[in-house]
MARDODO-359962 format. One line per 2 residues: number of its first residue (from 1); their letters; for each residue z, y, x of N, C-alpha, C, O, CB. Coordinates in pm, 1 decimal. Glycine has a CB too. Layout:
! residues N
NUM	A	Z,Y,X,Z,Y,X,Z,Y,X,Z,Y,X,Z,Y,X | ...
END
This chain:
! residues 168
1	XX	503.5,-1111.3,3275.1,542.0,-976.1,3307.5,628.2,-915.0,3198.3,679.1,-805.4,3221.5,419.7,-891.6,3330.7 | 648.4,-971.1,3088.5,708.8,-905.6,2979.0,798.2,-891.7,3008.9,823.1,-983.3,3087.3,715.0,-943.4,2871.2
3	XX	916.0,-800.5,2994.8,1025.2,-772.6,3015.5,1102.0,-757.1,2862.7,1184.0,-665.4,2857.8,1019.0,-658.5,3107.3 | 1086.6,-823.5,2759.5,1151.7,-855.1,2612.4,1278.6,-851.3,2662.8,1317.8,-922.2,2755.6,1113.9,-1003.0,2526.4
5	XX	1349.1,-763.8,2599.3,1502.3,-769.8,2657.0,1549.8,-886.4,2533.6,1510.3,-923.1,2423.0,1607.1,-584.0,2654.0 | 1664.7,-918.2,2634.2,1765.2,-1030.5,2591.5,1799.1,-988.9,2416.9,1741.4,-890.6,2370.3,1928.6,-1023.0,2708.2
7	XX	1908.1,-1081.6,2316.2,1944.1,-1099.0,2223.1,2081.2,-1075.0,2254.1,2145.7,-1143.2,2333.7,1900.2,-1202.7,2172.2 | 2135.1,-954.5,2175.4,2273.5,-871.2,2212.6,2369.3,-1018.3,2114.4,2333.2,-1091.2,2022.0,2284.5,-644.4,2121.8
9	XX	2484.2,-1008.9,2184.3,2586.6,-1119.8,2125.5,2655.3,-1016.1,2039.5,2702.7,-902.7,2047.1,2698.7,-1211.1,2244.9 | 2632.9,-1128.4,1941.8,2679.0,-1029.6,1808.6,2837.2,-1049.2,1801.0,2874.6,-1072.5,1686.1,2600.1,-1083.6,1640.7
11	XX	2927.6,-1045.7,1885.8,3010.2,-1012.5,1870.9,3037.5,-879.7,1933.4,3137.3,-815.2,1900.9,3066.0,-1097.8,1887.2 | 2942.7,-832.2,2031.7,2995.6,-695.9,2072.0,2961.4,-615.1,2025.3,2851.9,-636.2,1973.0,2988.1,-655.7,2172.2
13	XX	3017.7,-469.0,2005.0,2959.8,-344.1,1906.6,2838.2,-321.1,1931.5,2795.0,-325.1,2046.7,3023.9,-207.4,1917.9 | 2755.1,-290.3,1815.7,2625.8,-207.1,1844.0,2618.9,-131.4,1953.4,2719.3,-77.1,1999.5,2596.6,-119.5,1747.3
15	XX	2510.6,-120.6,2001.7,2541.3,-23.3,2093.0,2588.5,-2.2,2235.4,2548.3,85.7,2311.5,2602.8,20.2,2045.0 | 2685.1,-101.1,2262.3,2737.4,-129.2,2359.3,2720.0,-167.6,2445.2,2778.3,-276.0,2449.3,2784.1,-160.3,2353.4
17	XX	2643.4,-138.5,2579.6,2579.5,-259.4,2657.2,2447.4,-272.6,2609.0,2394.9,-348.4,2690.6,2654.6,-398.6,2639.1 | 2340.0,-234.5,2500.4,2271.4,-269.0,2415.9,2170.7,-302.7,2479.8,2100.0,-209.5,2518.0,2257.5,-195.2,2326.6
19	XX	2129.0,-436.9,2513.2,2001.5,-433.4,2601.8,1871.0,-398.4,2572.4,1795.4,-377.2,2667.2,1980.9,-539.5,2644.7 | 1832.8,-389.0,2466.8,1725.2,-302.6,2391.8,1748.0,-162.9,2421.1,1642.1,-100.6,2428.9,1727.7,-320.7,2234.1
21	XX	1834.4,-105.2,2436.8,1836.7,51.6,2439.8,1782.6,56.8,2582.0,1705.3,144.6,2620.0,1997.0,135.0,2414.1 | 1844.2,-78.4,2686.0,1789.0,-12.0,2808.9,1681.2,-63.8,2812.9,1617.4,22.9,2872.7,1854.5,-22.2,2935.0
23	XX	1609.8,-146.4,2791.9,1481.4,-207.8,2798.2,1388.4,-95.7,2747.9,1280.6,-68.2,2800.5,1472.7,-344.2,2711.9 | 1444.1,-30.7,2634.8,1348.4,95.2,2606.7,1349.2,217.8,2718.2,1249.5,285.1,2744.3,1395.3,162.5,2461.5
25	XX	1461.8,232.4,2771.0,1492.5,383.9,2871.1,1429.0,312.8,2974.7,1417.0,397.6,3063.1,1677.2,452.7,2915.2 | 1380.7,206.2,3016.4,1317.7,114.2,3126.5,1168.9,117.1,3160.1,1099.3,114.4,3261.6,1342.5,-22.7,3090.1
27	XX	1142.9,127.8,2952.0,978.5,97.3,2975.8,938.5,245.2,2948.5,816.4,260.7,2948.6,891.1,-31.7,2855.2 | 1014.5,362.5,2924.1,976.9,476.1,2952.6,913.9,548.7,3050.0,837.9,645.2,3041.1,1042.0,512.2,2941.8
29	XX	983.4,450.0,3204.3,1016.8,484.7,3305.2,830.9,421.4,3388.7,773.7,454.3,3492.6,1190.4,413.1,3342.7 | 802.4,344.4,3301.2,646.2,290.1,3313.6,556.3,379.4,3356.0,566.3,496.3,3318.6,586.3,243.2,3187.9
31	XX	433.0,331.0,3458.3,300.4,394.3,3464.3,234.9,323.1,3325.9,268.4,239.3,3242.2,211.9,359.4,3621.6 | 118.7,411.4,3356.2,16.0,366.8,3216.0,-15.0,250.0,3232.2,-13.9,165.7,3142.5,-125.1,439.7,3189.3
33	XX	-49.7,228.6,3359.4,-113.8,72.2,3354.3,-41.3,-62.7,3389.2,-93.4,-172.8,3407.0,-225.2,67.3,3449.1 | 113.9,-22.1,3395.5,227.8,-96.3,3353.9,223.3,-134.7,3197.4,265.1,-243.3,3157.2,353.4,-12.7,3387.4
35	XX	166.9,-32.8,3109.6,241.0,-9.9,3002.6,128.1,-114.2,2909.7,144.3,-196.0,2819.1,266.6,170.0,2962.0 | 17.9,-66.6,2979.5,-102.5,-152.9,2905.9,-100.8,-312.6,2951.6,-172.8,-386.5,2884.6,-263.4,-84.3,2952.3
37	XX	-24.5,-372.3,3060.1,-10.9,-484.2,3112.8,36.7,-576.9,2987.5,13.3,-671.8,2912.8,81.4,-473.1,3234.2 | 135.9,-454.7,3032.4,295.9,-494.0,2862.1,236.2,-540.7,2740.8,273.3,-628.0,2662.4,400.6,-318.8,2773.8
39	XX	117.0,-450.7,2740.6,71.9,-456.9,2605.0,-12.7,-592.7,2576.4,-31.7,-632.2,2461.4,-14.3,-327.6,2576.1 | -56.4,-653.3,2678.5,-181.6,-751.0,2695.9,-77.5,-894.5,2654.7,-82.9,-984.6,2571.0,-271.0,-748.4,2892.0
41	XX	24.2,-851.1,2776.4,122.7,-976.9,2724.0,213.1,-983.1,2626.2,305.0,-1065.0,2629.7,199.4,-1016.4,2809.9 | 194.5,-885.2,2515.1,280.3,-884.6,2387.8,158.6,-977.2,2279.6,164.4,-1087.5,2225.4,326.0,-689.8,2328.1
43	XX	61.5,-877.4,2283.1,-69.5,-891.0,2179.1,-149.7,-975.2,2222.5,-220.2,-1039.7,2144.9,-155.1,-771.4,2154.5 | -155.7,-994.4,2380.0,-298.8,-1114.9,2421.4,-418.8,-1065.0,2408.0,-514.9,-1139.0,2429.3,-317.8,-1250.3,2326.2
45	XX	-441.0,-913.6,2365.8,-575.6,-829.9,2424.9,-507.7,-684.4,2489.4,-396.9,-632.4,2502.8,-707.5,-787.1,2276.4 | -640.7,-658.0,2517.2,-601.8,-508.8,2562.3,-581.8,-427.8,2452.5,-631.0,-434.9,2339.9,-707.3,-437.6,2648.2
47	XX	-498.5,-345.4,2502.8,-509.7,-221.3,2387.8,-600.1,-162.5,2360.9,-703.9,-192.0,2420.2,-447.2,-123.8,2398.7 | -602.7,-71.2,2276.6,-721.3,47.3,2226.5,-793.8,127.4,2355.3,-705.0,176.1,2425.3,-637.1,181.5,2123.2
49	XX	-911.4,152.5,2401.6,-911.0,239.1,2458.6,-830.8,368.5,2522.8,-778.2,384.1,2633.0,-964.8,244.9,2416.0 | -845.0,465.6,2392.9,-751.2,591.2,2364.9,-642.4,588.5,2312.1,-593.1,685.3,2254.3,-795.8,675.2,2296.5
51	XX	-584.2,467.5,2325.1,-431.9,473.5,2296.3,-341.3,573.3,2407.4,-363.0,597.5,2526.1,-373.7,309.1,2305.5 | -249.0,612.1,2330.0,-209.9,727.9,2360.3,-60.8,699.3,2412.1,31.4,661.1,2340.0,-228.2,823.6,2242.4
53	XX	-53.2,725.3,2554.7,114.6,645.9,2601.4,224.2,621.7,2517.0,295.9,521.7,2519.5,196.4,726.2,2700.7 | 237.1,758.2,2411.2,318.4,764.4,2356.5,278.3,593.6,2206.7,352.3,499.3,2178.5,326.3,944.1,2327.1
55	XX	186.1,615.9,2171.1,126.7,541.5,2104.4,172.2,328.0,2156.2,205.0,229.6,2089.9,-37.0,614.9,2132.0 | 148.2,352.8,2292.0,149.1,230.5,2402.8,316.1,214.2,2366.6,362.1,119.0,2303.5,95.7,277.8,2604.3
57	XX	383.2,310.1,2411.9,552.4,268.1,2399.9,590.2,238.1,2234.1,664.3,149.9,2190.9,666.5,421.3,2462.4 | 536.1,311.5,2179.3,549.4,228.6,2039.1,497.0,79.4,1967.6,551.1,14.3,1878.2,497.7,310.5,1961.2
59	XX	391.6,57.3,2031.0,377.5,-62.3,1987.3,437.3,-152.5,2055.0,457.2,-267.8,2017.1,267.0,-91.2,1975.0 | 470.9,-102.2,2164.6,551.3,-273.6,2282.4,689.4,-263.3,2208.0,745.4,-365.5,2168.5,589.5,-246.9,2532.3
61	XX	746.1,-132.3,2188.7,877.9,-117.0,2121.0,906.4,-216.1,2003.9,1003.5,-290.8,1992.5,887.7,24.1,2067.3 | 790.5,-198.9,1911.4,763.5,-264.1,1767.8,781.0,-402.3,1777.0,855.1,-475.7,1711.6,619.6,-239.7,1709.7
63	XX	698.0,-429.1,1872.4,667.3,-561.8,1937.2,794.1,-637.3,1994.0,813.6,-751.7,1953.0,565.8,-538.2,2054.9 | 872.8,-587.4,2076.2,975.5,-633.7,2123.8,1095.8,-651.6,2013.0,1161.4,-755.5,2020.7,1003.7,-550.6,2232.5
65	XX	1126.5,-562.0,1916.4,1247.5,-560.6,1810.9,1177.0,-682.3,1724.1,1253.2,-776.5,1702.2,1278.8,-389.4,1712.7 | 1053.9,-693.8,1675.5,1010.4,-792.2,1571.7,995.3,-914.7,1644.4,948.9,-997.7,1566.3,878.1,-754.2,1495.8
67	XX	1015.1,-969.5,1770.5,1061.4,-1065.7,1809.1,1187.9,-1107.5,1818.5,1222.2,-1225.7,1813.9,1023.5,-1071.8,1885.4 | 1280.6,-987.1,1835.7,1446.1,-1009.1,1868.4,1462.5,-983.1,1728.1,1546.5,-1069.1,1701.8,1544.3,-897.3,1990.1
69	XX	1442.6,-930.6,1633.1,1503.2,-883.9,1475.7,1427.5,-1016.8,1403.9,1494.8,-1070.3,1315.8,1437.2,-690.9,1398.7 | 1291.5,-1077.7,1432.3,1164.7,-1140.7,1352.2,1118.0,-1060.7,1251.5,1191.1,-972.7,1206.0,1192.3,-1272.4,1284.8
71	XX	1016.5,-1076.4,1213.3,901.0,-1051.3,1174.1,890.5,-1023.6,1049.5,986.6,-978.6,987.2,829.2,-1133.5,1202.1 | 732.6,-1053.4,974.6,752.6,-1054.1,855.7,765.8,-1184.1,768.1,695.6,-1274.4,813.7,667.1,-983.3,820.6
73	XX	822.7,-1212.5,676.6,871.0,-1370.4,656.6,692.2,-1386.3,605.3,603.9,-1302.6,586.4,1040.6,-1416.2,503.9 | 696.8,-1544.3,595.4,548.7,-1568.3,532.7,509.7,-1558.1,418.4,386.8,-1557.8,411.1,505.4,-1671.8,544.6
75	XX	575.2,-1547.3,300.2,534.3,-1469.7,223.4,475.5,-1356.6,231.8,364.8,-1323.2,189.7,597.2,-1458.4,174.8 | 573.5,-1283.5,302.1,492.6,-1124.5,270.8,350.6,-1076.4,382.1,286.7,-971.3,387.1,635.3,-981.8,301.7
77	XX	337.0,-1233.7,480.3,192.7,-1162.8,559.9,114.8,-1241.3,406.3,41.5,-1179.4,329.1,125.7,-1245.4,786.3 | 154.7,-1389.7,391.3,28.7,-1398.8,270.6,23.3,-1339.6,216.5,-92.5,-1300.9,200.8,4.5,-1472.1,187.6
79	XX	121.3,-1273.2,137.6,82.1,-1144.3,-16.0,0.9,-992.8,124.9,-91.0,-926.5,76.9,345.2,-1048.2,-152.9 | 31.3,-967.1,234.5,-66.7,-883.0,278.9,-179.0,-934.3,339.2,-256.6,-854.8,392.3,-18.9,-802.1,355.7
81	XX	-196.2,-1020.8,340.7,-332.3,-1132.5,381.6,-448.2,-1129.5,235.1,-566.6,-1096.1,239.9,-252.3,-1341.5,406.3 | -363.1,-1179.4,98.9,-409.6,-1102.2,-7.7,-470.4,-1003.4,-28.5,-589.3,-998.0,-60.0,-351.1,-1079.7,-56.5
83	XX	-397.1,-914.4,-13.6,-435.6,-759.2,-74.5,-570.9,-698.1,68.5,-645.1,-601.1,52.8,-233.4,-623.9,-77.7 | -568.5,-758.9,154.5,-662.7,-738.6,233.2,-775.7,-842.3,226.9,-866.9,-801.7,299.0,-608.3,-726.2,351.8
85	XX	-798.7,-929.4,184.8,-892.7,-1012.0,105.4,-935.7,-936.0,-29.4,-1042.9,-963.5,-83.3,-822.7,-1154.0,70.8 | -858.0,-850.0,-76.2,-899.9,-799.8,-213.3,-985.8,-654.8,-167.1,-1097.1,-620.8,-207.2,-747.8,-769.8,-326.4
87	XX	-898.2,-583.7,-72.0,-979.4,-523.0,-18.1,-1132.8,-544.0,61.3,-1209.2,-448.1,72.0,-908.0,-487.8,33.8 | -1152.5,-621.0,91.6,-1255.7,-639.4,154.3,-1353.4,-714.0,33.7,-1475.3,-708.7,50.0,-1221.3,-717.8,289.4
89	XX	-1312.9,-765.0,-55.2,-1396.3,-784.9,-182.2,-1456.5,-674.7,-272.5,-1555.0,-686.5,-345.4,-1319.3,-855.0,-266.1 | -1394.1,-586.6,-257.7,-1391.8,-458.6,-391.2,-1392.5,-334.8,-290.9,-1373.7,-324.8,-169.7,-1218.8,-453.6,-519.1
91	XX	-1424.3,-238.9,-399.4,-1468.1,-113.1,-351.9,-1301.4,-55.3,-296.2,-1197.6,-114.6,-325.7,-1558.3,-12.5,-492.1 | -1306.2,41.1,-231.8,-1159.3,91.9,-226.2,-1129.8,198.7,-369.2,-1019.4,191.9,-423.2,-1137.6,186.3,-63.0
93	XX	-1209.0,270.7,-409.6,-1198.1,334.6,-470.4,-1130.6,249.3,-626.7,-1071.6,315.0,-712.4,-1316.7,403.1,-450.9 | -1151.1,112.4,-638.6,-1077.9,40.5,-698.9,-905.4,-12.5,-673.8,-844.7,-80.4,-756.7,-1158.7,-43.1,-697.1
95	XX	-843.8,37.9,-535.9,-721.1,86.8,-538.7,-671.1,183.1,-543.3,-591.3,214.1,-454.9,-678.3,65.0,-483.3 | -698.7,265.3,-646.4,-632.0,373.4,-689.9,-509.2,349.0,-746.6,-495.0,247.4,-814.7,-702.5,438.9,-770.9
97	XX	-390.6,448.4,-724.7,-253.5,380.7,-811.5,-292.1,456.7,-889.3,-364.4,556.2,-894.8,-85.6,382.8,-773.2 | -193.5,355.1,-992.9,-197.0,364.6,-1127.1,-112.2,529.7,-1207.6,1.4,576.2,-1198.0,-120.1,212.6,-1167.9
99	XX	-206.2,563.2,-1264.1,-182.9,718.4,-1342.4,-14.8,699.9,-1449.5,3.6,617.9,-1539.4,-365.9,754.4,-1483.6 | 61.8,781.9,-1410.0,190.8,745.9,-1473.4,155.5,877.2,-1595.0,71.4,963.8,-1570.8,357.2,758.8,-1352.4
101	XX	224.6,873.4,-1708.3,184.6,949.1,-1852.4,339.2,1009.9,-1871.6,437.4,941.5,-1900.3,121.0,825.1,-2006.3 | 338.1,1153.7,-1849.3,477.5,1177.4,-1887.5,484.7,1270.4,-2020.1,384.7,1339.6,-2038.9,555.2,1246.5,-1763.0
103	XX	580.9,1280.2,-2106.3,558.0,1311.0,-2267.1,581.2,1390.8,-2256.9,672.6,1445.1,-2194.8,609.0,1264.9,-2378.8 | 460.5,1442.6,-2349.5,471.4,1550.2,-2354.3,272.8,1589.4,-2284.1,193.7,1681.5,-2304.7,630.0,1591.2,-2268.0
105	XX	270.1,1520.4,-2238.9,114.6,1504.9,-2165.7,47.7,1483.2,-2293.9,89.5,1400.9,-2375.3,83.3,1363.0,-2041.0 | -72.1,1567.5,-2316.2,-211.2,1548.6,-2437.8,-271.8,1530.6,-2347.8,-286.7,1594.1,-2243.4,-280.2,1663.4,-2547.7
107	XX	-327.5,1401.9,-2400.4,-477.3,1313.7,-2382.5,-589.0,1371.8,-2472.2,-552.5,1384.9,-2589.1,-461.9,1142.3,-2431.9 | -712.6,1408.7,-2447.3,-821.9,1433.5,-2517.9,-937.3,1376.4,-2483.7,-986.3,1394.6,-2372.3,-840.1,1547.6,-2523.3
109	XX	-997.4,1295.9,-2582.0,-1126.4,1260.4,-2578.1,-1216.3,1281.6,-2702.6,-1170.1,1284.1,-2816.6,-1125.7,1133.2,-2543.1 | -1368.2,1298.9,-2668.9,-1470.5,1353.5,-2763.4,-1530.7,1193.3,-2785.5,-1518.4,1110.9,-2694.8,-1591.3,1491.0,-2690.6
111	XX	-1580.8,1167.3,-2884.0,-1580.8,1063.1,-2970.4,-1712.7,1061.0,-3080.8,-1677.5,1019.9,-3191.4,-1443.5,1071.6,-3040.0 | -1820.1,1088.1,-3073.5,-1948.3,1092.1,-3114.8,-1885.2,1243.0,-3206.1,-1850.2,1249.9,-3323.9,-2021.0,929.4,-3203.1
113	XX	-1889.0,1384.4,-3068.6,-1890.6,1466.6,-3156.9,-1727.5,1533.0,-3183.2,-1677.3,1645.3,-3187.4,-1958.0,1393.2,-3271.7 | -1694.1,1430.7,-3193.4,-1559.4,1504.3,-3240.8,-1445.1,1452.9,-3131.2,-1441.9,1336.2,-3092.1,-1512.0,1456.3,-3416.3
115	XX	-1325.6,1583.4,-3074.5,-1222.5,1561.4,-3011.2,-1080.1,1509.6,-3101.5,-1027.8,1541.2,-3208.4,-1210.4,1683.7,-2939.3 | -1052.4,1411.2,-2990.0,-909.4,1290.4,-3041.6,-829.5,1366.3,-2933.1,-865.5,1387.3,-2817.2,-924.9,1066.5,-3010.1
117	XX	-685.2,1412.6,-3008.0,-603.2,1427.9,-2911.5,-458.6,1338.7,-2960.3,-409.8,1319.3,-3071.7,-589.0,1589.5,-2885.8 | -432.0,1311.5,-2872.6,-325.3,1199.6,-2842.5,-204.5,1259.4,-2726.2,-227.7,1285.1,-2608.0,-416.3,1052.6,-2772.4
119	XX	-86.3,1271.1,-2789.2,27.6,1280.5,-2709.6,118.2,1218.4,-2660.8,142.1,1125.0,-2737.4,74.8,1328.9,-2736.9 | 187.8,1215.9,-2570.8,224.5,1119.0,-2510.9,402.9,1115.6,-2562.4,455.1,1227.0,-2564.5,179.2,1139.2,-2349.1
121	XX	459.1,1041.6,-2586.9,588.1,999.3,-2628.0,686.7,942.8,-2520.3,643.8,934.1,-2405.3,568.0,901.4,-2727.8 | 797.6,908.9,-2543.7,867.3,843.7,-2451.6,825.9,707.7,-2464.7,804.4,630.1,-2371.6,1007.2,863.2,-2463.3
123	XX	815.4,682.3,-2597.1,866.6,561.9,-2621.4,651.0,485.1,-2720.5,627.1,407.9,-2813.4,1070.9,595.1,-2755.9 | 575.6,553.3,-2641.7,468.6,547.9,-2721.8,375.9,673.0,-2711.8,380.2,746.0,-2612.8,516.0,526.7,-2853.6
125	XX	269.2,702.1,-2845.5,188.4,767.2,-2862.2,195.6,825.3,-2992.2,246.3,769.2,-3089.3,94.9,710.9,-2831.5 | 140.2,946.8,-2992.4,103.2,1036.0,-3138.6,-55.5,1066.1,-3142.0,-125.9,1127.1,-3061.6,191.9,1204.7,-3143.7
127	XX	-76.6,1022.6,-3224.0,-195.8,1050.6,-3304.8,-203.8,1095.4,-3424.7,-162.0,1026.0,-3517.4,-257.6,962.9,-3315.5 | -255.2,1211.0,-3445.2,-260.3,1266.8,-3643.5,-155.2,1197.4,-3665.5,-151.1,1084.0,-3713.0,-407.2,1213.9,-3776.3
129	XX	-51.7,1276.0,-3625.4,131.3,1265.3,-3689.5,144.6,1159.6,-3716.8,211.7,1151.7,-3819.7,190.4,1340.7,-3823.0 | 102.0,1022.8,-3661.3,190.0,895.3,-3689.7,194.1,801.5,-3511.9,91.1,793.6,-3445.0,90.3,781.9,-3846.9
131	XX	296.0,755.6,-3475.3,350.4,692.0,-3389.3,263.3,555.8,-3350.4,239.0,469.1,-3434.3,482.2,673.6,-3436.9 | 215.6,548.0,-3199.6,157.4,435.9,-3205.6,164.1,362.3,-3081.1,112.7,403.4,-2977.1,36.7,454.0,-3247.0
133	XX	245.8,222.0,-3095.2,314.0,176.9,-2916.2,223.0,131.1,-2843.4,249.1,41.8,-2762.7,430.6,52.2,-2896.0 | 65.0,195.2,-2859.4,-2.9,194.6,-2727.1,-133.4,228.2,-2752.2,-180.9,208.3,-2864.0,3.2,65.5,-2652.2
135	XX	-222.5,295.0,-2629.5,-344.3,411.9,-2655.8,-478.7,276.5,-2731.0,-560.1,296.0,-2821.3,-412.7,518.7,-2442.5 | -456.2,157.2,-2655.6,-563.0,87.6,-2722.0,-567.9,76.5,-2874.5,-673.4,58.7,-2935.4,-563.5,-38.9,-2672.3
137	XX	-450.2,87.9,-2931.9,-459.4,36.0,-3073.3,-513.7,211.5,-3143.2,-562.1,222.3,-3255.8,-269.6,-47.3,-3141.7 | -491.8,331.0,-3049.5,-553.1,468.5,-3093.9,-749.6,446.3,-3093.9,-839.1,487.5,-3167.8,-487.4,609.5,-2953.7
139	XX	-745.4,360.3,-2969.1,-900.7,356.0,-2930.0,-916.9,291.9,-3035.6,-972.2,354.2,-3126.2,-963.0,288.9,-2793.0 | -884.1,176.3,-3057.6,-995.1,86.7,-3159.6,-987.3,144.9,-3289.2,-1060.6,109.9,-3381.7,-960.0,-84.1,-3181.0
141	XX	-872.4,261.0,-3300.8,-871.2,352.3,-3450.6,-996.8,392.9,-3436.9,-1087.0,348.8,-3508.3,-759.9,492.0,-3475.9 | -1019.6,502.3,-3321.0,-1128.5,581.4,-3311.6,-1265.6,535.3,-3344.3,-1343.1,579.4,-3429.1,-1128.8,623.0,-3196.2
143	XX	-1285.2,402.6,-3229.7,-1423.4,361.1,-3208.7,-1459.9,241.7,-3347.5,-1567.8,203.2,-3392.5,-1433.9,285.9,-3034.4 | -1341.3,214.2,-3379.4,-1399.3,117.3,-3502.6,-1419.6,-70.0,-3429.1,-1451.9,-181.0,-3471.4,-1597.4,203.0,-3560.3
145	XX	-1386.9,-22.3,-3332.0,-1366.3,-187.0,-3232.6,-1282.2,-202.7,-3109.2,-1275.1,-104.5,-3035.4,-1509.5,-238.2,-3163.8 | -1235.7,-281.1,-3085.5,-1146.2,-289.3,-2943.5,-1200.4,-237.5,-2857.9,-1321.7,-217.4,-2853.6,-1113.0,-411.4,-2884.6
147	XX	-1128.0,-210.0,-2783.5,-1112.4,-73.7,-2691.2,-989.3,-96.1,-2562.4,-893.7,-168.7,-2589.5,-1055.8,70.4,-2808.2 | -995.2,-47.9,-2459.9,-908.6,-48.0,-2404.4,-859.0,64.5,-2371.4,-915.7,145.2,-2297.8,-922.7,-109.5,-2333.9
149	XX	-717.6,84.1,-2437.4,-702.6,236.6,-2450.7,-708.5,360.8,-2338.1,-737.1,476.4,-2369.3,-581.1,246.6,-2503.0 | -674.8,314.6,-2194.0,-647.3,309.5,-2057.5,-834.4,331.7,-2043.2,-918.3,421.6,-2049.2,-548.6,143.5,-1989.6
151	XX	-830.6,269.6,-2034.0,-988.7,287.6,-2032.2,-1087.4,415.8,-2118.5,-1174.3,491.0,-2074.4,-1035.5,147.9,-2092.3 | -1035.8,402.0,-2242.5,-1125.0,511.8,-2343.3,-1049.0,653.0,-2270.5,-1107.9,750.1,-2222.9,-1087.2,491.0,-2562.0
153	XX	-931.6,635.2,-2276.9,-927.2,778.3,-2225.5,-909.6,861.2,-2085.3,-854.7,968.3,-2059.3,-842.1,816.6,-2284.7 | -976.0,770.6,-2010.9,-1037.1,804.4,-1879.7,-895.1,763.5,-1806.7,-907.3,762.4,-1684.2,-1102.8,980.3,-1858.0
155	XX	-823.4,745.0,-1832.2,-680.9,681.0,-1728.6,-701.7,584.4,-1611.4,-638.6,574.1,-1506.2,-574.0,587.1,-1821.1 | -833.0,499.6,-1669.7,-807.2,355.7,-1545.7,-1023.4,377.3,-1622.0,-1080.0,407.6,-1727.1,-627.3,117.6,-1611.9
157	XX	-1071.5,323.0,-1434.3,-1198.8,297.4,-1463.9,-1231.3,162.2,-1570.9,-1153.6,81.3,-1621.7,-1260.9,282.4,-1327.5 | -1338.9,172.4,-1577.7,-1374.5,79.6,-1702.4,-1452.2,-35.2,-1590.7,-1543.6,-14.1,-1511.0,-1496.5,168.5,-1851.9
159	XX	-1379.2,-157.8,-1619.4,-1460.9,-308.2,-1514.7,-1582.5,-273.4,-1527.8,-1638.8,-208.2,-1615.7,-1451.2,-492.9,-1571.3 | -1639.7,-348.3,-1382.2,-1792.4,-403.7,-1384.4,-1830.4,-468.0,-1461.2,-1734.8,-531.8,-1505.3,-1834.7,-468.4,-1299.1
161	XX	-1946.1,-502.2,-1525.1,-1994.2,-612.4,-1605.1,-2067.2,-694.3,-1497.1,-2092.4,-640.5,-1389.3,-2089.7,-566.4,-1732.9 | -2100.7,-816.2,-1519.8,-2181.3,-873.4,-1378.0,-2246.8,-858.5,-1366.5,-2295.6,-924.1,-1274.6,-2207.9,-962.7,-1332.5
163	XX	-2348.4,-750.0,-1441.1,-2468.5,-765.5,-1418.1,-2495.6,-606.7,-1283.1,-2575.0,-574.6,-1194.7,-2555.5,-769.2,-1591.7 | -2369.8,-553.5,-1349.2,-2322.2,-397.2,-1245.9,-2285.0,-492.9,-1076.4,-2338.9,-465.6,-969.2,-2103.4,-281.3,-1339.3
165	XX	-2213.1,-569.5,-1092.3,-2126.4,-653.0,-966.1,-2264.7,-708.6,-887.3,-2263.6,-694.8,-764.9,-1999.9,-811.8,-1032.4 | -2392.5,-775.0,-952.8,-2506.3,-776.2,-901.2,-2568.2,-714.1,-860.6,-2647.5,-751.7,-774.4,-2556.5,-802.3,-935.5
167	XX	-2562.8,-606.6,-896.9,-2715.0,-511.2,-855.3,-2649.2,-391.8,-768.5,-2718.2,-290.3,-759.5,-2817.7,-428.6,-1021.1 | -2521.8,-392.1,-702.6,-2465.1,-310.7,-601.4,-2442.9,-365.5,-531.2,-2391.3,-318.2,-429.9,-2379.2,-245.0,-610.6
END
């Protein structure tokens, strides 16, 4: 039943004749349960329940150009095959993007008692008036041991230990 319009000969102008344009003004012209047919023989299930016509013409649309245009190359479903394996491993709240630092931004942290403030540079960090090309080497000033600077000053959560990864 699919009606996938043809592959325009690329010698004629965009546009012209475009059999995708009419294949779309075509499947507009659809009942619902035309549209969900469409949909069975694009995807091979039914659609959503409450999919929403407008919703229905977009995915057969999608569906039809990423067969005539193709798809996504295989790389990029494995790298999103990935990141959805990572997701389903880890909390979401562990994809948070990453906090960008613009200069001129003070960092403050309290430190058994006493506040560290740290400013942000173009090209680096200030701490008690001397220059430093990155917050970890401020942390392990502070704490007296490595540190991850991103970490000490609340920028990026601090890893699980396994024994945390166990007992949640």
């Amino acid at each position: 039943m699919s009606s996938l319009p043809a592959r325009q000969d690329p010698g004629e102008p965009a546009g012209a004749g475009d059999p995708f344009k009419a294949a779309l003004v075509d499947l507009d012209t659809r009942s619902i349960r035309e549209l969900r047919a469409e949909w069975r023989s694009l995807y091979r299930t039914d659609p959503p329940t409450r999919l929403s016509r407008d919703l229905l013409l977009r995915g057969i649309a999608f569906r039809w150009q990423e067969r005539l245009q193709g798809g996504l190359s295989l790389a990029i479903r494995r790298r999103l095959d990935g990141f959805a394996a990572q997701l389903d491993a880890k909390a979401v709240s562990a994809f948070a993007p990453p906090v960008v630092l613009k200069p001129g931004t003070r960092l403050v942290r309290e430190w058994h008692g006493r506040a560290h403030a740290v400013i942000v540079l173009e090209d680096g960090f200030e701490y008690q008036g001397r220059r430093y090309p990155s917050l970890s080497g401020i942390a392990t000033l502070i704490t007296g041991t490595r540190w991850s600077g991103p970490v000490f000053f609340g920028l990026k959560r601090r890893p699980a230990t396994a024994s945390e990864r166990n007992d949640g």
